[in-house]
Every structure is written in C-alpha cells, then in structure tokens.
PAVEX-403821 format. One record per residue (C-alpha): residue in three letters; x, y, z. Coordinates in steps of 0.05 Angstrom, whole numbers. Example, Ala and Ser with C-alpha at 12.3 -4.5 7.8 and 13.67 -1.06 7.14 Angstrom:
<nuses>
+-----+--------+--------+--------+
|   r |     c1 |     c2 |     c3 |
+-----+--------+--------+--------+
| ALA |    246 |    -90 |    156 |
| SER |    273 |    -21 |    143 |
+-----+--------+--------+--------+
</nuses>
This chain:
<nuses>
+-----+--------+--------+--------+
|   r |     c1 |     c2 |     c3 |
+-----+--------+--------+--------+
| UNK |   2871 |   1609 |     -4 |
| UNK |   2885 |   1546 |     29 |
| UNK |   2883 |   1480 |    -12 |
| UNK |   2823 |   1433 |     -5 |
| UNK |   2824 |   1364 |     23 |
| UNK |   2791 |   1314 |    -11 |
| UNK |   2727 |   1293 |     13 |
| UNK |   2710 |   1225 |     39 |
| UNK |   2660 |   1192 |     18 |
| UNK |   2641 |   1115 |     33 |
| UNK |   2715 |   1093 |     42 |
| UNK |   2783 |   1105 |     47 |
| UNK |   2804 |   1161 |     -6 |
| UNK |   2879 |   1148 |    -35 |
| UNK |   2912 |   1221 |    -63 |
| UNK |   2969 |   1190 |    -89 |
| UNK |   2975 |   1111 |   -127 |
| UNK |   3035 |   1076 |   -148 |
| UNK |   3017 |   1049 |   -222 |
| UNK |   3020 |    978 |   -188 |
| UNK |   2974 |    996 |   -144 |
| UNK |   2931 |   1013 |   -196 |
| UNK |   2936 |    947 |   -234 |
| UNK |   2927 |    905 |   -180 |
| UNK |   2861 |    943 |   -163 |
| UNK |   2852 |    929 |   -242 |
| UNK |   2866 |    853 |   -236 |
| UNK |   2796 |    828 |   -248 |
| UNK |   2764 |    876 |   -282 |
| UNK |   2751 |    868 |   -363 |
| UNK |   2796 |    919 |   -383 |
| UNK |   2852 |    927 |   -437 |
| UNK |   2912 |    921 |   -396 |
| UNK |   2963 |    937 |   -437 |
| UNK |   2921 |   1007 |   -461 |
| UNK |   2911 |   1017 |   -388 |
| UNK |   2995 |   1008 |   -365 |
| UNK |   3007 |   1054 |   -430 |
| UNK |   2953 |   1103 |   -396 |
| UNK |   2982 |   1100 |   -335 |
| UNK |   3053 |   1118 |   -353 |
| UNK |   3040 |   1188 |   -367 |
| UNK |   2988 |   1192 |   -316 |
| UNK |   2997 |   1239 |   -261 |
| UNK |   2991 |   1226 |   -174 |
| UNK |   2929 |   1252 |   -172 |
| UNK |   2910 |   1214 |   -244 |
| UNK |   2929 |   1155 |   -206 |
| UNK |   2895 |   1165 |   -151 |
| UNK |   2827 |   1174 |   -179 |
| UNK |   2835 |   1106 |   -212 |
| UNK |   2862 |   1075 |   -154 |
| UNK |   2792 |   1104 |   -121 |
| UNK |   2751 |   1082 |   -178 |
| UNK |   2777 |   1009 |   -184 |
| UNK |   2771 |    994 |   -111 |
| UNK |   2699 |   1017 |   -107 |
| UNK |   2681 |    977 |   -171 |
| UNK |   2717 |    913 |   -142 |
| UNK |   2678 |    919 |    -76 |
| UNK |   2610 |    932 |   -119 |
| UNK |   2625 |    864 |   -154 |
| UNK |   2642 |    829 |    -91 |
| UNK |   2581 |    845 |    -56 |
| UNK |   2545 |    832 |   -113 |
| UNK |   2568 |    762 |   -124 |
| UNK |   2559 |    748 |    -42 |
| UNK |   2484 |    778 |    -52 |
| UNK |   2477 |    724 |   -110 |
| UNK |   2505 |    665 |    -74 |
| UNK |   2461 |    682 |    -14 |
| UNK |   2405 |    681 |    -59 |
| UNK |   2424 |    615 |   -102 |
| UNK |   2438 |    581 |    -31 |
| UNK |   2368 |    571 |    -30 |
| UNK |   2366 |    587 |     53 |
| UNK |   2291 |    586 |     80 |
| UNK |   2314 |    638 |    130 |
| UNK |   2358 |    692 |    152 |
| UNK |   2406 |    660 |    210 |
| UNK |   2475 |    691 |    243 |
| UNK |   2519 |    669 |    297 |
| UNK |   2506 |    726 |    334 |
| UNK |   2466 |    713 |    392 |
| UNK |   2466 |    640 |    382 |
| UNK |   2452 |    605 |    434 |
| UNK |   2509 |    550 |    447 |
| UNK |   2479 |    513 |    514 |
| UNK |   2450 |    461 |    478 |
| UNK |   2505 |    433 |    434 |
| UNK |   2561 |    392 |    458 |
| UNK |   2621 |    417 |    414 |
| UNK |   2681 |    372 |    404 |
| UNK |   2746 |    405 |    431 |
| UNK |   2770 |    420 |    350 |
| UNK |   2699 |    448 |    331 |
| UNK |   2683 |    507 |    374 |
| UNK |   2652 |    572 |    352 |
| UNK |   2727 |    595 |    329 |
| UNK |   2737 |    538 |    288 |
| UNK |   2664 |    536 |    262 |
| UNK |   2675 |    612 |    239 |
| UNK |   2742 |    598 |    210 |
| UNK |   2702 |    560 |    161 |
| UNK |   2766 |    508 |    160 |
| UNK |   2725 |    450 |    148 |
| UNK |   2708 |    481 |     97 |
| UNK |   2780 |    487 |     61 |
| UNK |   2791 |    418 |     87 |
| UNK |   2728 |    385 |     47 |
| UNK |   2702 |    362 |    126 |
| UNK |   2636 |    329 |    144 |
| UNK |   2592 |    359 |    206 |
| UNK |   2525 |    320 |    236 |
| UNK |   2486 |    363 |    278 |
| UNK |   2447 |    311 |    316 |
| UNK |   2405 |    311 |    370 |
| UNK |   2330 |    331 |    408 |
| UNK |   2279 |    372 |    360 |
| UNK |   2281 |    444 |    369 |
| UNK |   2354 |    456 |    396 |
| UNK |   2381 |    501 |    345 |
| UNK |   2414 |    452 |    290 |
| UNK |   2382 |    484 |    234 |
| UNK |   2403 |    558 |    263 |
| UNK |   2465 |    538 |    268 |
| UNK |   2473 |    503 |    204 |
| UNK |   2440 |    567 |    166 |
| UNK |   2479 |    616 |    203 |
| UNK |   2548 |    573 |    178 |
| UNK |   2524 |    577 |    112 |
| UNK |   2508 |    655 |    110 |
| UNK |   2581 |    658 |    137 |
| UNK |   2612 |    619 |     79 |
| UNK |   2562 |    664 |     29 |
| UNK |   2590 |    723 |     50 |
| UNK |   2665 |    694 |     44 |
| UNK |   2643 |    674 |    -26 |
| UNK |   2639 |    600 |    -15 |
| UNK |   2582 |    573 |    -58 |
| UNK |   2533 |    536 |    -13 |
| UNK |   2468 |    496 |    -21 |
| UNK |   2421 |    479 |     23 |
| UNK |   2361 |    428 |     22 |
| UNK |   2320 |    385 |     71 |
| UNK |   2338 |    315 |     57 |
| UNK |   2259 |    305 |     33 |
| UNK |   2255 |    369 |    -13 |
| UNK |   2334 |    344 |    -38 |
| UNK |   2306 |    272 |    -57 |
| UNK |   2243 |    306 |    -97 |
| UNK |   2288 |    353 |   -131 |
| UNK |   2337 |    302 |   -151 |
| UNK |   2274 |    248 |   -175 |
| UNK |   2240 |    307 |   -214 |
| UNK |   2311 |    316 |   -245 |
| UNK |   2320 |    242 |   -261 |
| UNK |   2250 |    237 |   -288 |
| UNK |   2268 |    300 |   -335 |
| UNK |   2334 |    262 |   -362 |
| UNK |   2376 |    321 |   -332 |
| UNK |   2395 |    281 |   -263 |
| UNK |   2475 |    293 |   -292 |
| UNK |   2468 |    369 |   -303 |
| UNK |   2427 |    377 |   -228 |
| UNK |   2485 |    342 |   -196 |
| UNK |   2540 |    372 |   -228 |
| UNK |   2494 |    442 |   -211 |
| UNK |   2502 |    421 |   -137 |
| UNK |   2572 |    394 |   -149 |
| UNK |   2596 |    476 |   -154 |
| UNK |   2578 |    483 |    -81 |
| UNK |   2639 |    489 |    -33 |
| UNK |   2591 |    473 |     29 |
| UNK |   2518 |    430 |     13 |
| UNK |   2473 |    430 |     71 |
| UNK |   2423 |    374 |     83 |
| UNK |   2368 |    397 |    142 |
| UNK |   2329 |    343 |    177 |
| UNK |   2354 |    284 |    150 |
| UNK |   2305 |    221 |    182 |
| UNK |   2247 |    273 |    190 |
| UNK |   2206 |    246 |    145 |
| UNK |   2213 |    166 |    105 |
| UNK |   2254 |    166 |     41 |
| UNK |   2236 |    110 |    -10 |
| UNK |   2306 |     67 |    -32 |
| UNK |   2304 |    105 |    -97 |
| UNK |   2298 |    163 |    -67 |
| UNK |   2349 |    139 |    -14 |
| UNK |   2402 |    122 |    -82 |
| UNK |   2398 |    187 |   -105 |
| UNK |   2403 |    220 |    -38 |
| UNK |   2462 |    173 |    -35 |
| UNK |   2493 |    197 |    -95 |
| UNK |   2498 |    279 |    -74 |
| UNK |   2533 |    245 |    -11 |
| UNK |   2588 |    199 |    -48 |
| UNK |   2605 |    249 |   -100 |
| UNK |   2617 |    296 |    -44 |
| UNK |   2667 |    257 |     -2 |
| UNK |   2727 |    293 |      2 |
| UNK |   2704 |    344 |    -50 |
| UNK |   2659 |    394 |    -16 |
| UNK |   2639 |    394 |     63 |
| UNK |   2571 |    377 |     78 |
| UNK |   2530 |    387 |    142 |
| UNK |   2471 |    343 |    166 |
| UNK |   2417 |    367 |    217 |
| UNK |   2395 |    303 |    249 |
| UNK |   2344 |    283 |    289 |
| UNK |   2365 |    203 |    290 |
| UNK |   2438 |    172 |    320 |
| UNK |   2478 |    143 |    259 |
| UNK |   2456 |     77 |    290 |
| UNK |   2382 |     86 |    260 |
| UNK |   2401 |    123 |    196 |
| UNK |   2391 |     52 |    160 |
| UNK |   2328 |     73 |    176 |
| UNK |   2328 |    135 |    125 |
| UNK |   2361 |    100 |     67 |
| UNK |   2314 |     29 |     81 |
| UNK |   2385 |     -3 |     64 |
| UNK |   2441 |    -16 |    121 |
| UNK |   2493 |    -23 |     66 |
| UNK |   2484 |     38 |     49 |
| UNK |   2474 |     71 |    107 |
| UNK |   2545 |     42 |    124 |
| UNK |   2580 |     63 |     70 |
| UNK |   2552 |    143 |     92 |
| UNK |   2569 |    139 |    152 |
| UNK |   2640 |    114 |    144 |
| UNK |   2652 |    174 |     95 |
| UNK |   2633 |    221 |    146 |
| UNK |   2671 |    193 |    198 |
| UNK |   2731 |    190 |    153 |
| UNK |   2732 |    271 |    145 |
| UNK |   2673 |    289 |    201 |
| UNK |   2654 |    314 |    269 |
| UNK |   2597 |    302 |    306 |
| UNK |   2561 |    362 |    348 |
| UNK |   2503 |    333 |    390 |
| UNK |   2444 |    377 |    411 |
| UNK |   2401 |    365 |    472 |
| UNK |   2341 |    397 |    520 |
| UNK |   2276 |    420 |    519 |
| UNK |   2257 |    457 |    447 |
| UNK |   2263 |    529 |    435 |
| UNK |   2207 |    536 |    405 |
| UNK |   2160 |    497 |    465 |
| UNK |   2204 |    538 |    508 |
| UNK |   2174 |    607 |    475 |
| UNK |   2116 |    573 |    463 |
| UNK |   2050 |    628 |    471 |
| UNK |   2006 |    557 |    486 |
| UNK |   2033 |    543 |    565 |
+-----+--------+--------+--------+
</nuses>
C-alpha cells in the first residue's frame, strides 16, 4: 500500500522541521522555552513538523488578529484601498509617487504629507487607503477630522485626562487629520490641536487633507504664530501633494 501524502490544508504543510525552525516559529508565543527545547530534543521529523505546522498557523492567527484590531482602533469612517484609485487629480512630487506612498517610508522616516487642494478630489481616499495599508503592516494609526480631533481633545481636557488622551494618540506610528480648515476652530481649540502636531514632529508621520494653501492656515488656528511654527515642522520633514478638478462626487452626481 502506498504511503499517504499529507494533506494541505490553508497553507504550506512542512513534513520535516529543524528544531530551530521550530523555535523561531515559537519566538513570540507564551510558552516555556526551555520545556519546549527539552521536548524537542527527543522529538522526531514528523514530531517536528507538526509543531512547525502548528506554530506558524497560531503566529499568522495573532497577526491578523492584531491587524483586525488596529483597523478597528484606527477609528477610519470608511473602507478605502489604493486599488483603483484614481491618481489624475493629484500632482505627486517626483519622491512621493504611488511606490513610495506604498512603501510606507515616510512612515519609518517620521515624514509629514498635506493633501491639499479642490473639494471632492480624492484626499480623504487617499489618505484612508494609506492608512489601511499601514494597518495591515501593523503600524498603529489614528485618524480624526481636525473638528472631531479638537472636541475629543477639549472633552479630554475638561475630564482632567488631556495627558493620558495624548499619550493614547502618541502610540500611533501614522495620525491622520481629515479636513483641516473645513470648519472654524476656536484658539483653544486651535492650542490643543497644536499640541497633537508638536509632540508629533519627528516622532510619528502625520497626514493632513486640506482644503486651504498653508498661506491661509492662520486662518484655522486664529493665530499666525502658530500657524508658523506648523507649518515650518512640516516643511522640515514633509511633502506636499496638491489635488485639483471638478469633484467626484458632482461628477457622479444623480442631480445633473
């Protein structure tokens, strides 16, 4: 009777393991490791293998577990990829084009990006889309429109826990501020909004979606001073992509 090959199921299947193999599959998971390398010493190939099997599907349970939980802890309003996307109405700087963007470098790097331009031209998509990206490289990401951001932070403030909301934000590898200038922030508001910013320079990327040049954004924070001092952090470590033509959504529109 002929042997039996194993069967396959939901991934490679390993017959034989070194025991190194084995404990690097082992690495993160909360086991005993010196009753495990005693175990594995007199286990046999096909011993091995089985654990091998075992620890590899446990460590890519966990991992898509933890990317499930940042996606949901991002706080996006909406599912967005980069598939599809449509790149005719950005202008993107020779060192930020889709390859970079995916590479998630900035990221690593602690860079700025301001998505800035016409209503409607696929900032927000694109900023989302980035973010689901870094969620499923496990990058911790938060995103906010500047307005909900502001009330978050004064609720915070006004609860004495304004310290443990920024240091909550503070975990983020990416922080994502949508529509920054949509609507008028008061200068508290504006200080607080401020803070999230400075702590972040050279820390964590951030992204703004912008309907307003930096000229006007002294219009936001109802303080040029600080405006300034924003703005010259950004530019420090930051790339501007600029957005123009008529809105998708007017474009689609079912009222013609």
């Amino acid at each position: 009777m002929s042997q039996q090959k194993p069967r396959q199921r939901g991934g490679r299947v390993l017959d034989k393991a070194t025991p190194e193999q084995v404990m690097g599959l082992a690495r993160n998971l909360p086991l005993t490791h010196s009753v495990l390398e005693k175990a594995l010493a007199d286990a046999t190939p096909g011993q091995l293998g089985f654990l091998a099997n075992l620890f590899e599907k446990e460590n890519a349970s966990r991992a898509e577990s933890k990317r499930r939980r940042l996606l949901k802890q991002a706080g996006f309003p909406q599912s967005k990829t980069l598939e599809g996307y449509d790149r005719g109405m950005a202008s993107f700087p020779a060192d930020r084009g889709r390859e970079q963007l995916e590479s998630l470098e900035f990221v690593d790097r602690a860079e700025d990006l301001v998505f800035y331009g016409d209503v409607g031209c696929g900032k927000t998509h694109l900023a989302i889309a980035i973010g689901m990206l870094a969620c499923q490289r496990m990058i911790p990401v938060r995103f906010f429109t500047a307005s909900s951001l502001v009330m978050r932070l004064r609720k915070a403030k006004d609860d004495n826990r304004l310290d443990a909301e920024l240091k909550s934000i503070g975990r983020a590898g990416l922080v994502i501020i949508d529509e920054l200038g949509y609507l008028p922030i008061d200068i508290d508001g504006a200080r607080l909004l401020f803070q999230v910013i400075a702590d972040s320079y050279e820390t964590r990327s951030v992204i703004f979606t912008s309907n307003l040049e930096s000229g006007r954004w002294g219009d936001v924070f109802g303080d040029g001073d600080m405006a300034a001092a924003v703005i010259d952090r950004i530019v420090h470590h930051g790339s501007i992509l600029r957005f123009h033509g008529e809105s998708y959504r007017n474009r689609h529109s079912f009222m013609k």
